[in-house]
PDB file with one MODEL, atoms N, CA, C and O in Angstrom:
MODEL        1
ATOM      1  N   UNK A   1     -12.924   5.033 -19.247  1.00  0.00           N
ATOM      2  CA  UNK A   1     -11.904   6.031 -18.980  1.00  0.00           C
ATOM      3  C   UNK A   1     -10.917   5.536 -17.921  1.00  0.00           C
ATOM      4  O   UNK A   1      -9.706   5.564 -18.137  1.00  0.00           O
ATOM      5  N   UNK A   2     -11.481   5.041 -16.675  1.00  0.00           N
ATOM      6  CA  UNK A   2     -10.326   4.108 -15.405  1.00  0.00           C
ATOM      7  C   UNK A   2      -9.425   3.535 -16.045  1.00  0.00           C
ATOM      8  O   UNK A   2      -8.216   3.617 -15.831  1.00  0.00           O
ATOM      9  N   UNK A   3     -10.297   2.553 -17.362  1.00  0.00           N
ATOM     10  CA  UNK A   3      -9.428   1.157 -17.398  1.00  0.00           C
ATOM     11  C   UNK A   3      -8.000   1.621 -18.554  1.00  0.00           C
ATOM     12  O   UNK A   3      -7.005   0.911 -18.695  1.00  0.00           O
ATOM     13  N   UNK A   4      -8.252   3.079 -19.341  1.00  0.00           N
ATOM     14  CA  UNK A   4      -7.249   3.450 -20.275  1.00  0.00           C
ATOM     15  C   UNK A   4      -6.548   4.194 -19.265  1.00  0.00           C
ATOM     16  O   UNK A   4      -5.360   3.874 -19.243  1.00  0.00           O
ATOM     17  N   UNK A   5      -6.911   5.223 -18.275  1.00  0.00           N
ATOM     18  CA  UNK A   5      -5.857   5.278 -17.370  1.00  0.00           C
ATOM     19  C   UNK A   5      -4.597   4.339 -16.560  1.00  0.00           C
ATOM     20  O   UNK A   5      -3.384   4.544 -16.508  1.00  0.00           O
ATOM     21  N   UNK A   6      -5.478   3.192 -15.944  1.00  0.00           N
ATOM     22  CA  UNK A   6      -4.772   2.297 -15.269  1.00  0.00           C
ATOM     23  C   UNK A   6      -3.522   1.710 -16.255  1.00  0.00           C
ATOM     24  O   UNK A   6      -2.428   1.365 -15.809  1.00  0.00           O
ATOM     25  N   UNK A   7      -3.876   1.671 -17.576  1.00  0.00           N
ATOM     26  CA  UNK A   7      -3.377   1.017 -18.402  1.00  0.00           C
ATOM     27  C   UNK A   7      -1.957   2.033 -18.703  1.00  0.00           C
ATOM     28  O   UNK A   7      -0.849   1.562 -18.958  1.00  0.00           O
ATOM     29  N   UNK A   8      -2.213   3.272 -18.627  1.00  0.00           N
ATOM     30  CA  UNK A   8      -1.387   4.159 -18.842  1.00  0.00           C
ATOM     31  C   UNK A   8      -0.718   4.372 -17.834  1.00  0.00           C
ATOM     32  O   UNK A   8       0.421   4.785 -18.051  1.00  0.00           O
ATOM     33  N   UNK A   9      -1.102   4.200 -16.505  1.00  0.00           N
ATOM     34  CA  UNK A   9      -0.015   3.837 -15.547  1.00  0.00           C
ATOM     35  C   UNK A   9       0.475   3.031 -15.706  1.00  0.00           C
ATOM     36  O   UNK A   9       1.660   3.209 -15.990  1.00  0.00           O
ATOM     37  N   UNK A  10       0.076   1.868 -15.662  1.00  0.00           N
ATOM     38  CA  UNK A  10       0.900   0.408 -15.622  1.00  0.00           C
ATOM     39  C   UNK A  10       1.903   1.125 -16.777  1.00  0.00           C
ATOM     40  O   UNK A  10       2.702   1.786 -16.115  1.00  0.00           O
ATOM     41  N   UNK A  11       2.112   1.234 -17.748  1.00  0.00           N
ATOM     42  CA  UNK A  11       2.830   1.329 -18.807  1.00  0.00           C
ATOM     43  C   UNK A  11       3.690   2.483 -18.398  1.00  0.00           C
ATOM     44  O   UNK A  11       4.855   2.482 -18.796  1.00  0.00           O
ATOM     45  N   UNK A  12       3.294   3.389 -17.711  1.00  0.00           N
ATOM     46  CA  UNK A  12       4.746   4.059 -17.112  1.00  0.00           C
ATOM     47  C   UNK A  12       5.296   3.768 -15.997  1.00  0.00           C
ATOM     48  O   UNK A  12       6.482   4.095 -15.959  1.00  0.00           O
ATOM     49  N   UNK A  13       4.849   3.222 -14.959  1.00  0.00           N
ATOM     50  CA  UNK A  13       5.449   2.515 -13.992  1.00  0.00           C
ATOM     51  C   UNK A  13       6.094   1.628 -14.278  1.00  0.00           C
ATOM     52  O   UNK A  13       7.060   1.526 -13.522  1.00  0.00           O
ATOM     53  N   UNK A  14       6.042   0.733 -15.188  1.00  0.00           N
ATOM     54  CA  UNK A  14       6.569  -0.220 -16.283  1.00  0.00           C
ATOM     55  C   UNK A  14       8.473   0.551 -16.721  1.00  0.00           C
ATOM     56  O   UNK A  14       9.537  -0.067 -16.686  1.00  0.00           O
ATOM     57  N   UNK A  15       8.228   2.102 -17.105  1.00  0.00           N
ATOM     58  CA  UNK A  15       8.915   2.058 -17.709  1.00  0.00           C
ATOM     59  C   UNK A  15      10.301   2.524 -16.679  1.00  0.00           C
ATOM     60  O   UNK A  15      11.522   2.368 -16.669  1.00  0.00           O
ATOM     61  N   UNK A  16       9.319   3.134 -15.920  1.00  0.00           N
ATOM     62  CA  UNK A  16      10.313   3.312 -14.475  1.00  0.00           C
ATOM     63  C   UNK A  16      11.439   2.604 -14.262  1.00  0.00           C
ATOM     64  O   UNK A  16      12.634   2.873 -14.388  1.00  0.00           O
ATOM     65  N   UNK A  17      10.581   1.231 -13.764  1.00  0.00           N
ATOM     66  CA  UNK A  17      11.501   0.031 -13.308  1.00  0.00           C
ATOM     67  C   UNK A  17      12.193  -0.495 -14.283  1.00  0.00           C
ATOM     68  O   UNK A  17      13.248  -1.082 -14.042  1.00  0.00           O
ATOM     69  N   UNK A  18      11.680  -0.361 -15.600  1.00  0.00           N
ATOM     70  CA  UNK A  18      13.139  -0.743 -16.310  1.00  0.00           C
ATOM     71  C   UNK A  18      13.826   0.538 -16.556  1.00  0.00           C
ATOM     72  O   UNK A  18      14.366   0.523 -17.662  1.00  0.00           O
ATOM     73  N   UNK A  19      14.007   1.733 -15.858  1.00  0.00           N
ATOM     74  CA  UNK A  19      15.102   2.895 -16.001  1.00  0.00           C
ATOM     75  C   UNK A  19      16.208   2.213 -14.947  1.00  0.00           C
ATOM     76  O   UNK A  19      17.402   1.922 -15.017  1.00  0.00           O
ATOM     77  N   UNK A  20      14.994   2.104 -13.773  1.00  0.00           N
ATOM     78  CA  UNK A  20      15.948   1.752 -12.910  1.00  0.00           C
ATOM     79  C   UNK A  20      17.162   0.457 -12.735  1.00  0.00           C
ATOM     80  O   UNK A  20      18.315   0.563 -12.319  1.00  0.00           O
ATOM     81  N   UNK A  21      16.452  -0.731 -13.202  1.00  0.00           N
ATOM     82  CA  UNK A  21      16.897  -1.519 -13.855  1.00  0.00           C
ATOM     83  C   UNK A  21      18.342  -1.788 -14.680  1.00  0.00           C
ATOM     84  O   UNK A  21      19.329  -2.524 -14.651  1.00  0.00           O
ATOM     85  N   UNK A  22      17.822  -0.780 -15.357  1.00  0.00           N
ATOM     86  CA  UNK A  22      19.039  -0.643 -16.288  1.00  0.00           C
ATOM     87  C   UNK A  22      20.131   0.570 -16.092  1.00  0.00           C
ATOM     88  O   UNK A  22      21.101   0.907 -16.771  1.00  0.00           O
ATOM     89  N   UNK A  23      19.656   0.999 -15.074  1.00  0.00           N
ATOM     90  CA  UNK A  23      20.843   1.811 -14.087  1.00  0.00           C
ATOM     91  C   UNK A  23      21.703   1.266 -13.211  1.00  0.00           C
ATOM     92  O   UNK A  23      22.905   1.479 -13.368  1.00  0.00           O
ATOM     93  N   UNK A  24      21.157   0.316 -11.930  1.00  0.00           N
ATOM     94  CA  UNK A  24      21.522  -0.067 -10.793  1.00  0.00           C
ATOM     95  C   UNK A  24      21.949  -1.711 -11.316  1.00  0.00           C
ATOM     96  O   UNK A  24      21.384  -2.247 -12.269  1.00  0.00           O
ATOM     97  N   UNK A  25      22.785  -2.220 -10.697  1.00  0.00           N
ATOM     98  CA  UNK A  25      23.350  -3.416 -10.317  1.00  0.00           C
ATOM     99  C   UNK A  25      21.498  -3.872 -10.138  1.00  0.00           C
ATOM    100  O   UNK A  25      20.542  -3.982 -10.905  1.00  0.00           O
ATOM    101  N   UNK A  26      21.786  -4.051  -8.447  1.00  0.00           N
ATOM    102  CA  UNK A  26      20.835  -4.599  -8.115  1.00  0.00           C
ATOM    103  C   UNK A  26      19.272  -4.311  -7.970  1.00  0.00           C
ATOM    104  O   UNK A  26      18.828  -3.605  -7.066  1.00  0.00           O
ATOM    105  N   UNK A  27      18.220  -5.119  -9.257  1.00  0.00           N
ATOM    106  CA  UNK A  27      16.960  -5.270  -9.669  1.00  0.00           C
ATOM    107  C   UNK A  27      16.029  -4.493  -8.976  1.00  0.00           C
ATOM    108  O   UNK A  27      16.704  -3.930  -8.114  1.00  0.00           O
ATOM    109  N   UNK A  28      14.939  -4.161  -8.865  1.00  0.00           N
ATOM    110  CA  UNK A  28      13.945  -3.977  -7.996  1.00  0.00           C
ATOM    111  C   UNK A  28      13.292  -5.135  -8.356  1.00  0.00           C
ATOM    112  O   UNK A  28      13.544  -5.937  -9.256  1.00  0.00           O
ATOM    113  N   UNK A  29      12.575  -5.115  -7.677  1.00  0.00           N
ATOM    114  CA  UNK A  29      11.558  -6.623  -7.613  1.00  0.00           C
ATOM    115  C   UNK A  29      10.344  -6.312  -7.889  1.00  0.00           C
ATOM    116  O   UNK A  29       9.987  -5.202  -7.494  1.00  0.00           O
ATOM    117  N   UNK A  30       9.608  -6.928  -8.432  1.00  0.00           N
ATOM    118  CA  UNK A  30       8.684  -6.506  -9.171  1.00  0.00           C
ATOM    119  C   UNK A  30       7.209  -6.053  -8.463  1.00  0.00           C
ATOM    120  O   UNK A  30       6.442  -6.712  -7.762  1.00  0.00           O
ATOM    121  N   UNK A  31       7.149  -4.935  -8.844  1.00  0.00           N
ATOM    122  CA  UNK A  31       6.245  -4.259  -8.405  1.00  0.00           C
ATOM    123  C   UNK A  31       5.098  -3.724  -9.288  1.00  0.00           C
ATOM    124  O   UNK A  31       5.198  -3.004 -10.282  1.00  0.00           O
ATOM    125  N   UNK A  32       4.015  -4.216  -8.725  1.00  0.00           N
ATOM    126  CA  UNK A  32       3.004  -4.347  -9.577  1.00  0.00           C
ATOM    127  C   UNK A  32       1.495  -2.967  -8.653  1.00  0.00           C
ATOM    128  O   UNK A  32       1.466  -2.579  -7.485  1.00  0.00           O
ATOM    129  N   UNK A  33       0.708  -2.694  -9.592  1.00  0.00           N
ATOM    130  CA  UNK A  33      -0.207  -1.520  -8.824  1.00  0.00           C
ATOM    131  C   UNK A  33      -0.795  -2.368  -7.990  1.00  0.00           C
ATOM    132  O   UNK A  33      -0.833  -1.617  -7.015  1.00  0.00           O
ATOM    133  N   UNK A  34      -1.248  -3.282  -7.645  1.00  0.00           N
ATOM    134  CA  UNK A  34      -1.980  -4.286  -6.955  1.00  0.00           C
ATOM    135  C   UNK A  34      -1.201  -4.209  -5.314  1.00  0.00           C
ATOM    136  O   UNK A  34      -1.793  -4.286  -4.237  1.00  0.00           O
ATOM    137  N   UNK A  35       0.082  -4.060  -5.506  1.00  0.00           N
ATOM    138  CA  UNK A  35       0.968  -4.279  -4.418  1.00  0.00           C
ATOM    139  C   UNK A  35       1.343  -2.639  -3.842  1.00  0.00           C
ATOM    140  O   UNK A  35       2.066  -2.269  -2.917  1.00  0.00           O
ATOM    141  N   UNK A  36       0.508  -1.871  -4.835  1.00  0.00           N
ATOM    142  CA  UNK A  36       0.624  -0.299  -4.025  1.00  0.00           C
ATOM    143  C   UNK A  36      -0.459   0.108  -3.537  1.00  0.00           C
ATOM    144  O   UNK A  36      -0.660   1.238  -3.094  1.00  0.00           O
ATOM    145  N   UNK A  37      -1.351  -0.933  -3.596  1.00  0.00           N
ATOM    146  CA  UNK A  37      -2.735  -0.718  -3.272  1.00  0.00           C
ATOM    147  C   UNK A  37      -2.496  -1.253  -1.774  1.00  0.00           C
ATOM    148  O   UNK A  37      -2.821  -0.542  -0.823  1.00  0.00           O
ATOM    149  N   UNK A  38      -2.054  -2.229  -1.626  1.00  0.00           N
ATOM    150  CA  UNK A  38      -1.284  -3.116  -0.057  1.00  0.00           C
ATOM    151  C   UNK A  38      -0.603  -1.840   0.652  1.00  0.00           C
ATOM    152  O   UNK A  38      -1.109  -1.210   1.581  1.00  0.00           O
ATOM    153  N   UNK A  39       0.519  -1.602   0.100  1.00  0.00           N
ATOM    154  CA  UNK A  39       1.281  -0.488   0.750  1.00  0.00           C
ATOM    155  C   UNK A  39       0.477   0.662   1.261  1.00  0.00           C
ATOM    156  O   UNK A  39       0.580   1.054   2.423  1.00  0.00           O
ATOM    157  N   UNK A  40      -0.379   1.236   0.321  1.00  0.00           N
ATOM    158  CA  UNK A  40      -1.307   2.554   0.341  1.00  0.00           C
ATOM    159  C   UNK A  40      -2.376   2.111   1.493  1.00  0.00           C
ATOM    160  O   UNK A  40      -2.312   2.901   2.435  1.00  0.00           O
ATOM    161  N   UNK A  41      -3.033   1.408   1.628  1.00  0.00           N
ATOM    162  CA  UNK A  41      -3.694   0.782   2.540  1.00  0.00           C
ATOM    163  C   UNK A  41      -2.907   0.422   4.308  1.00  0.00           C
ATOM    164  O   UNK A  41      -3.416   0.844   5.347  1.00  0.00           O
ATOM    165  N   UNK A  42      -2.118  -0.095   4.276  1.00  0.00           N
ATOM    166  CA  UNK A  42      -1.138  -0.646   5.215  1.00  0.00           C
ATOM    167  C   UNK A  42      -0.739   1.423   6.140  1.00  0.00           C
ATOM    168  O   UNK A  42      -0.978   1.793   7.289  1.00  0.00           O
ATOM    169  N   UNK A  43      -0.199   2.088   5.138  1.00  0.00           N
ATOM    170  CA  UNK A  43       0.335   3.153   5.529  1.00  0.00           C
ATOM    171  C   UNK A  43      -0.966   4.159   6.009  1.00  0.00           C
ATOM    172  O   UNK A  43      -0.792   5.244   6.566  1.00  0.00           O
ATOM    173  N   UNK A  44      -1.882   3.760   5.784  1.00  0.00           N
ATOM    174  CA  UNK A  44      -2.833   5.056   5.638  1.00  0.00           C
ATOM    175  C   UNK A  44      -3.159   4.304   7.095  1.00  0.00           C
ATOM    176  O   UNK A  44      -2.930   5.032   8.061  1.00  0.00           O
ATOM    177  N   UNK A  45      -3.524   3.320   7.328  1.00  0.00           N
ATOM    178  CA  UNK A  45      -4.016   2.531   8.531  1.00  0.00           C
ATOM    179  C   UNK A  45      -3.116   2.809   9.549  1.00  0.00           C
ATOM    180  O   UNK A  45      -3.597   3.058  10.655  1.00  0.00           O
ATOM    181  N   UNK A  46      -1.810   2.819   9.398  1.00  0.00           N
ATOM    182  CA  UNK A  46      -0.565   2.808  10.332  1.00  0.00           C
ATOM    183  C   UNK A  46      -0.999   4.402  10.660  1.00  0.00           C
ATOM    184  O   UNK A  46      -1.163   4.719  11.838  1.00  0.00           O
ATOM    185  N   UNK A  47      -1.168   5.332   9.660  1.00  0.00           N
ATOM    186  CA  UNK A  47      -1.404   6.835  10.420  1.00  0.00           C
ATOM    187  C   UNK A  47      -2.144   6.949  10.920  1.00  0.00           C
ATOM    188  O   UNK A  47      -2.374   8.118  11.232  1.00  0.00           O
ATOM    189  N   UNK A  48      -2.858   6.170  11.281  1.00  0.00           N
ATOM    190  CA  UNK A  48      -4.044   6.287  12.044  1.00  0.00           C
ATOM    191  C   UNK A  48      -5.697   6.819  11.367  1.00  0.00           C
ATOM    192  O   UNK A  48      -6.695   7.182  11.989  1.00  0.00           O
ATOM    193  N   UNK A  49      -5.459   6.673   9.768  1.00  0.00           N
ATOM    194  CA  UNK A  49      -6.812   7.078   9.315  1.00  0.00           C
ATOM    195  C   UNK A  49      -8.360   5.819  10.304  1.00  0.00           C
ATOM    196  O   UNK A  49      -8.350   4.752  10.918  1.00  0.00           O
ATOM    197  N   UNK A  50      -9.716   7.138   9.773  1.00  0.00           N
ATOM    198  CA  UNK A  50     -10.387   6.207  10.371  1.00  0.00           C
ATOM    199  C   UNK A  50     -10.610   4.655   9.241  1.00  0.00           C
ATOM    200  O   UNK A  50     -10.797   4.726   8.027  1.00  0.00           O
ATOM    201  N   UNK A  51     -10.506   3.103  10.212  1.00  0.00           N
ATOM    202  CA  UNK A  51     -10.983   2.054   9.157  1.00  0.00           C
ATOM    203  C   UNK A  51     -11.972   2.538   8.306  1.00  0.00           C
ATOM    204  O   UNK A  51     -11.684   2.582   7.110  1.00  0.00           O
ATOM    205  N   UNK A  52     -13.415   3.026   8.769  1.00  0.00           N
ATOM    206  CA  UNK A  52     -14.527   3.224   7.626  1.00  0.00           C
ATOM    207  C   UNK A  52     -14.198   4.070   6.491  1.00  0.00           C
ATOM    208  O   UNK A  52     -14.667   3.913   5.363  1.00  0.00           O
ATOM    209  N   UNK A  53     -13.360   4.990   6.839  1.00  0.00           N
ATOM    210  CA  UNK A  53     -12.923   6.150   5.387  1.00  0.00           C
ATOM    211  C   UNK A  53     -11.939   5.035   4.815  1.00  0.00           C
ATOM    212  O   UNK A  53     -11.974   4.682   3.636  1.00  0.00           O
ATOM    213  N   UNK A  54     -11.191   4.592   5.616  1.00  0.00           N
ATOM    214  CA  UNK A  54     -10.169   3.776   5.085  1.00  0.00           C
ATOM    215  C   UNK A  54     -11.153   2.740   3.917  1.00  0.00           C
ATOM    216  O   UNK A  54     -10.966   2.899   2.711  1.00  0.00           O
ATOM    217  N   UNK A  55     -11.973   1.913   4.317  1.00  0.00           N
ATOM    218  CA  UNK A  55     -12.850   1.275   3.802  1.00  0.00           C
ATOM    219  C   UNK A  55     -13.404   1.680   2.303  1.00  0.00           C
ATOM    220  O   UNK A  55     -13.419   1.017   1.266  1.00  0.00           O
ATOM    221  N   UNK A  56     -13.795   2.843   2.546  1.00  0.00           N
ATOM    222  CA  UNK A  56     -14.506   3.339   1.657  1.00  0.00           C
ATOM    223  C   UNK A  56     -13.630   3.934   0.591  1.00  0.00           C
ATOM    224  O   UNK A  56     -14.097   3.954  -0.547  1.00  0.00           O
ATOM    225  N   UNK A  57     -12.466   4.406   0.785  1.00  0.00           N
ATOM    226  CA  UNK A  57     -11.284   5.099  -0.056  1.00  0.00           C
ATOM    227  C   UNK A  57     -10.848   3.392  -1.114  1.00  0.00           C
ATOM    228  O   UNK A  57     -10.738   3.386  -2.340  1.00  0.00           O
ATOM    229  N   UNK A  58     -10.705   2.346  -0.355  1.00  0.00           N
ATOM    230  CA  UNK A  58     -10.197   1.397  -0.964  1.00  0.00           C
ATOM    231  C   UNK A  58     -11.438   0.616  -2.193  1.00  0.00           C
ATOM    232  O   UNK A  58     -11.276   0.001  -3.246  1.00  0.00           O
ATOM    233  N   UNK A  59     -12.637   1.020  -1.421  1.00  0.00           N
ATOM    234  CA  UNK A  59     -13.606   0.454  -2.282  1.00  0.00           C
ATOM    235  C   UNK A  59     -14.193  -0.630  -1.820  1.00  0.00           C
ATOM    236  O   UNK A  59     -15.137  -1.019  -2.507  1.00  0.00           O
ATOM    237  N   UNK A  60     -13.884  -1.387  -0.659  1.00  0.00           N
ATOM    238  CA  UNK A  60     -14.326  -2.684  -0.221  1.00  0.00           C
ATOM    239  C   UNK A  60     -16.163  -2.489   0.036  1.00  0.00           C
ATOM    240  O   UNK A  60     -16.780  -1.424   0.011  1.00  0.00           O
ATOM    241  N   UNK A  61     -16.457  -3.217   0.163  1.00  0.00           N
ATOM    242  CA  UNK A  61     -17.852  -3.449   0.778  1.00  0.00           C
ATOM    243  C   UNK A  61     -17.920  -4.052   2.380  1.00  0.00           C
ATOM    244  O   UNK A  61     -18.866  -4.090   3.167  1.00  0.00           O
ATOM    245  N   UNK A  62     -16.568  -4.485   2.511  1.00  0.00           N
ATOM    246  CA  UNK A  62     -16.567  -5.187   4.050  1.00  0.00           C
ATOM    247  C   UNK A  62     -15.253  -4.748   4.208  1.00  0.00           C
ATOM    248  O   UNK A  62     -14.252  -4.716   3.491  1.00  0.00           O
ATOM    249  N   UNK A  63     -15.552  -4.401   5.409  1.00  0.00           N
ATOM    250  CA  UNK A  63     -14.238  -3.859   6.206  1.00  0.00           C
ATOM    251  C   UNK A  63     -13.087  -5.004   6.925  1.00  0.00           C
ATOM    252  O   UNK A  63     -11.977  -4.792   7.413  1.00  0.00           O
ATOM    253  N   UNK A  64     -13.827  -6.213   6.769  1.00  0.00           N
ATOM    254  CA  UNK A  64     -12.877  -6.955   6.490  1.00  0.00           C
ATOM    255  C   UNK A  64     -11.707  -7.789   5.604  1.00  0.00           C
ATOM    256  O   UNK A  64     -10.818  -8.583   5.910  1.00  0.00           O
ATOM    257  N   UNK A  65     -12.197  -7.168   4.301  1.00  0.00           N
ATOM    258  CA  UNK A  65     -11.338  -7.114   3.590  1.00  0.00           C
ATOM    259  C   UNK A  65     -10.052  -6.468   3.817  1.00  0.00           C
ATOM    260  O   UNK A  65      -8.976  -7.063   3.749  1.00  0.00           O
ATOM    261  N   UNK A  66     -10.265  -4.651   4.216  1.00  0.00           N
ATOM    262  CA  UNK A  66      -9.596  -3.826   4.048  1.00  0.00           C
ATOM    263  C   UNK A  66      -8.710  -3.910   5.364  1.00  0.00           C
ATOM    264  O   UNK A  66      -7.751  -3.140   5.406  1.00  0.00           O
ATOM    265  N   UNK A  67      -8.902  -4.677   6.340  1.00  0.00           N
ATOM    266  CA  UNK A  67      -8.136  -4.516   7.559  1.00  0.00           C
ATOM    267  C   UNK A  67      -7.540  -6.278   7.344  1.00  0.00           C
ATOM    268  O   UNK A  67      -6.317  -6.413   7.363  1.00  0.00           O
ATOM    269  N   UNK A  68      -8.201  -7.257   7.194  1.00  0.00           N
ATOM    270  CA  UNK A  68      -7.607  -8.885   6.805  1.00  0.00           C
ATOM    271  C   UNK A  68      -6.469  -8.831   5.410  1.00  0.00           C
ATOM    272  O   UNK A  68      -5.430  -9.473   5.253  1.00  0.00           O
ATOM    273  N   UNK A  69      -6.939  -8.092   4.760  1.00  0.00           N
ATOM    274  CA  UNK A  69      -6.017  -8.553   3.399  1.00  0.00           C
ATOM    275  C   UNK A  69      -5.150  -7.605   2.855  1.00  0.00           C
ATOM    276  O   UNK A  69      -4.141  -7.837   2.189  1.00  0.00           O
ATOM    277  N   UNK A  70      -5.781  -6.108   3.306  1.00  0.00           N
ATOM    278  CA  UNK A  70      -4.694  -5.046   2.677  1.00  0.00           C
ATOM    279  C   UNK A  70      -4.218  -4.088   3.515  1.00  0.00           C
ATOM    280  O   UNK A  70      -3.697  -3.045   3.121  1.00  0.00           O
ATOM    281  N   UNK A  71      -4.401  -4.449   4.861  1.00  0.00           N
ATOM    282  CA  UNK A  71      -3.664  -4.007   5.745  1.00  0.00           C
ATOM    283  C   UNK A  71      -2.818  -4.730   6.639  1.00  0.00           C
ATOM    284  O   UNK A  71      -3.351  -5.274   7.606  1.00  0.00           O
ATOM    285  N   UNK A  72      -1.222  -4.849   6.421  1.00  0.00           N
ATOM    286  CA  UNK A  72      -0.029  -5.541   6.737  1.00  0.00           C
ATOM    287  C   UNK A  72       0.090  -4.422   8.250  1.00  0.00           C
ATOM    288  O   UNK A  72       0.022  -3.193   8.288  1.00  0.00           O
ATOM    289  N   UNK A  73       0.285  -5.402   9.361  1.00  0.00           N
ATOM    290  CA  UNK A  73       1.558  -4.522  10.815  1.00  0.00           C
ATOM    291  C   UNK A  73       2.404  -6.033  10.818  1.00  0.00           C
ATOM    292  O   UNK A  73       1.938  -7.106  10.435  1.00  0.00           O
ATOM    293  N   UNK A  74       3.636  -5.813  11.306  1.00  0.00           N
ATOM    294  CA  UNK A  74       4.619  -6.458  11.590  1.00  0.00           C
ATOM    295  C   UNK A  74       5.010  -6.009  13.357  1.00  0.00           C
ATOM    296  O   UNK A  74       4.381  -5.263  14.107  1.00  0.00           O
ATOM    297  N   UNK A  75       5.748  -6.463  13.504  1.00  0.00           N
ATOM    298  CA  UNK A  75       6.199  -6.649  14.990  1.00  0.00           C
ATOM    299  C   UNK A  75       6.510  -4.785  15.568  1.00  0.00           C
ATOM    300  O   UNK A  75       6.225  -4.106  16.555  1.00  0.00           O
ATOM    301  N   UNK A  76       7.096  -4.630  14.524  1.00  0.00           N
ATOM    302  CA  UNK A  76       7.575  -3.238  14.990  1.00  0.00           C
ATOM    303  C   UNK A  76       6.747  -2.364  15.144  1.00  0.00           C
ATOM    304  O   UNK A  76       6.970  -1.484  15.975  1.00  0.00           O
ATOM    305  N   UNK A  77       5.475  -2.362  14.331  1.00  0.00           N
ATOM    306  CA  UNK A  77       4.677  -1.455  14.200  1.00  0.00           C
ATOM    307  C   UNK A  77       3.521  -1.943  15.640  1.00  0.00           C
ATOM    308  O   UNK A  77       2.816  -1.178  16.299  1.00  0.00           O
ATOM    309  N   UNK A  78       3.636  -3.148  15.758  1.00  0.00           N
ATOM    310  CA  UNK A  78       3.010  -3.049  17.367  1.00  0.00           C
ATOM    311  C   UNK A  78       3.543  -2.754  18.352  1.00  0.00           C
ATOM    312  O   UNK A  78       2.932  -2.227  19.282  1.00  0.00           O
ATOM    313  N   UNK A  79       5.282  -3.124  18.392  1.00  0.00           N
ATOM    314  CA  UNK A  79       5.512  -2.167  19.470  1.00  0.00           C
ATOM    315  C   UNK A  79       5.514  -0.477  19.211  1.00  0.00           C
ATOM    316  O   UNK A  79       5.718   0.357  20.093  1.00  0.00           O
ATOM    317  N   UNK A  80       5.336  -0.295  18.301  1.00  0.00           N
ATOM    318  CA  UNK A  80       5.504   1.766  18.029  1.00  0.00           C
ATOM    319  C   UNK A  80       4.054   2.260  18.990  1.00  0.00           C
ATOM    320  O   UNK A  80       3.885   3.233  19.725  1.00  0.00           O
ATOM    321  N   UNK A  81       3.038   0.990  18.562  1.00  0.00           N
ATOM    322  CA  UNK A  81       1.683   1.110  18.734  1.00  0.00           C
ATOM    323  C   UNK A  81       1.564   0.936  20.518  1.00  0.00           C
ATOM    324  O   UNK A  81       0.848   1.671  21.196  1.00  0.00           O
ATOM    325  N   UNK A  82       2.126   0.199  20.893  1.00  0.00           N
ATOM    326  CA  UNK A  82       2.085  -0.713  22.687  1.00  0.00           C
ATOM    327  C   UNK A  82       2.401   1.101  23.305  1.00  0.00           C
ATOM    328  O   UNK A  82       1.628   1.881  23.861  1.00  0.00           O
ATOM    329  N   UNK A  83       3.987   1.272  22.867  1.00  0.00           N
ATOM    330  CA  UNK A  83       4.666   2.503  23.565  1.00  0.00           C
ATOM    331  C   UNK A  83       3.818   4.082  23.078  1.00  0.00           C
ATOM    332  O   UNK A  83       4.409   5.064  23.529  1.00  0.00           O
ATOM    333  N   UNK A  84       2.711   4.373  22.348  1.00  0.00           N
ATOM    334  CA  UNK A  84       2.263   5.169  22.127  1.00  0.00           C
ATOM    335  C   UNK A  84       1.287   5.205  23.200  1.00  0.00           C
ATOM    336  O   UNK A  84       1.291   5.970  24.165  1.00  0.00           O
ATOM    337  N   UNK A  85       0.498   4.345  22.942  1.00  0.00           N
ATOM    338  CA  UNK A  85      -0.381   3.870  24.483  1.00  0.00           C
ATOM    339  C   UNK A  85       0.072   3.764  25.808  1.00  0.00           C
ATOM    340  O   UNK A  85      -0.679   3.661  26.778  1.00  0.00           O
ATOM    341  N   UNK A  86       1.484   3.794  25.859  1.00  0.00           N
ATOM    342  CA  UNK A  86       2.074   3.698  27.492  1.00  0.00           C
ATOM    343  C   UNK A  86       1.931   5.192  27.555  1.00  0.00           C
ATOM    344  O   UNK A  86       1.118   5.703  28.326  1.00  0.00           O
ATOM    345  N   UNK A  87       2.679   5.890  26.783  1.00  0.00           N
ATOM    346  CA  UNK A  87       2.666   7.175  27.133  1.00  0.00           C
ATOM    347  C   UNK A  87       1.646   8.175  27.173  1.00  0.00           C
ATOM    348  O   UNK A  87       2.076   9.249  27.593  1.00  0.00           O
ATOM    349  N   UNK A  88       0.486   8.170  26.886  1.00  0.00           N
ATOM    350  CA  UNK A  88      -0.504   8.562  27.480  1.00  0.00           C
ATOM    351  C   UNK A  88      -0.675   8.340  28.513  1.00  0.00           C
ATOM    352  O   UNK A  88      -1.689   8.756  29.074  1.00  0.00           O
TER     353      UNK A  88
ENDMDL
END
């Protein structure tokens, strides 16, 4: 049942990007569910969920997966993080 779902997403997310595509000048870049799994992960971490739910929502068995590979911070998001902590 997952794998005819997933399949049925992919195939409308699919059809999305070529609406959009074929609307706009400029492309979207290709975006795949694999890479919303990154995003979804990355954002849920940035709100401050706990890692272990975080962990467990993604499916890993090691929480180093879920914080090494599918959770992205960049510069900005450590300073948002530094100045949250000052102000306490």
């Amino acid at each position: 049942e997952s794998i005819c779902y997933s399949l049925h997403w992919e195939h409308y997310f699919q059809h999305i990007i070529q609406k959009y595509n074929n609307t706009y000048k400029v492309q979207m870049p290709v975006i795949t569910p694999h890479v919303c799994r990154h995003t979804y992960c990355s954002n849920m971490a940035k709100s401050g969920m706990n890692p272990k739910a975080l962990q467990y929502l993604m499916g890993h068995s090691d929480i180093s997966v879920t914080l090494n590979t599918y959770t992205h911070v960049n510069l900005e998001d450590a300073r948002e993080e530094v100045a949250r902590i000052q102000v306490v």
